[in-house]
N, C-alpha and C positions, 0 to 999 in steps of 0.2 A: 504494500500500500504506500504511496508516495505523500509526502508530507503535504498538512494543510498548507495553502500560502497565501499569504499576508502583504497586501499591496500599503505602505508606510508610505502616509503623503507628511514631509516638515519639511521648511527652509532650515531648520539649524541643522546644521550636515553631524554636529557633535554629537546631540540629544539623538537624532537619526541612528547615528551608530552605535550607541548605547542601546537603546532599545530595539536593535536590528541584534546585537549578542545575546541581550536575553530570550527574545525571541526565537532564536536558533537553538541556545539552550533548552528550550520549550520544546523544540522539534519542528519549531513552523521553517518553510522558506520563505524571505523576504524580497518582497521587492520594494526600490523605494523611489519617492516622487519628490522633487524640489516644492512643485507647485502644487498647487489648486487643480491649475488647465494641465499639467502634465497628468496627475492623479486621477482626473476625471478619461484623459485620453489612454492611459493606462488597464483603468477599467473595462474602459469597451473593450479592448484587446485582449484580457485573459480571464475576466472574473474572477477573479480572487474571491478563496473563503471568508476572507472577512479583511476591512477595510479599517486600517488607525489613520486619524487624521487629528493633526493639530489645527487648533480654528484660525487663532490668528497669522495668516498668510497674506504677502503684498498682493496679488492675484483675486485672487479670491478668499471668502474666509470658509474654512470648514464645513458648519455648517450649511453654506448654500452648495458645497460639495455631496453632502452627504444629501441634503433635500433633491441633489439632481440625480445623486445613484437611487436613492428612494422612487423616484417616477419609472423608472425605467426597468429595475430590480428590487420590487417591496422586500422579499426572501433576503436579502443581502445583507449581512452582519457587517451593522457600522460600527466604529468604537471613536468616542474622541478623547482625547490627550490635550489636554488645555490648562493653561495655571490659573485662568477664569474662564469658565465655559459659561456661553451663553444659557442663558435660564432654558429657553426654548428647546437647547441642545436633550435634554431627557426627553423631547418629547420624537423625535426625531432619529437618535440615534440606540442602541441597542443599550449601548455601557459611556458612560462619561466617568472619566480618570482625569484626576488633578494631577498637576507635574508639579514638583518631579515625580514620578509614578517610583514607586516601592515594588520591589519584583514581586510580594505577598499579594499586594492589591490585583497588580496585573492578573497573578497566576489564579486566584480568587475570585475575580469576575470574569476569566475569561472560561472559567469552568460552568460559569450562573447562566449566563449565554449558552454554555455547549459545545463550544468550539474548542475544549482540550480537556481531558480527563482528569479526573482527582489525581491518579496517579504522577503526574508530570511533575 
């Protein structure tokens, strides 16, 4: 069985590869997106199991990332990663993570979603 994969939209390239190792530790593969428009043109091209997006992006913000994967793919596991998520963002997205995210948190909600086993 080939690993879930994890389509990672942030401009910070640091936070990005931080969370691309634990990630991997997890067993997921990553891909990752500088943007908003790159992340969205990403998606169309591989559907990713589940989608992390940081909101505030120059591009676009998160959120209107995820309300455009939402029209197109309701099924599709969003997650945001934000240091202030939009209020709106719970309503919208599957799981919202404050950053700096805690690998407990991640590995915790991404188990509530579905998308990785207790075990991991």
């Amino acid at each position: 069985m080939s690993q879930p994969l994890v389509l990672l939209v942030d401009d910070d390239e640091l936070v990005a590869q931080a969370i691309e190792e634990v990630l991997s530790l997890l067993g997921f593969t990553v891909v990752w997106a500088r943007t908003a428009e790159e992340g969205w043109s990403r998606f169309c091209g591989c559907q990713p199991d589940v989608v992390m997006t940081d909101n505030s992006m120059p591009d676009m913000s998160g959120l209107e990332l995820a309300r455009r994967i939402r029209e197109v793919s309701p099924q599709a596991m969003v997650v945001m990663l934000s240091a202030i998520p939009p209020p709106e963002a719970d309503c919208v997205c599957d799981l919202v993570l404050s950053k700096p995210v805690r690998l407990a948190a991640l590995r915790e909600g991404l188990c509530r979603i579905g998308v990785l086993s207790g075990n991991a």
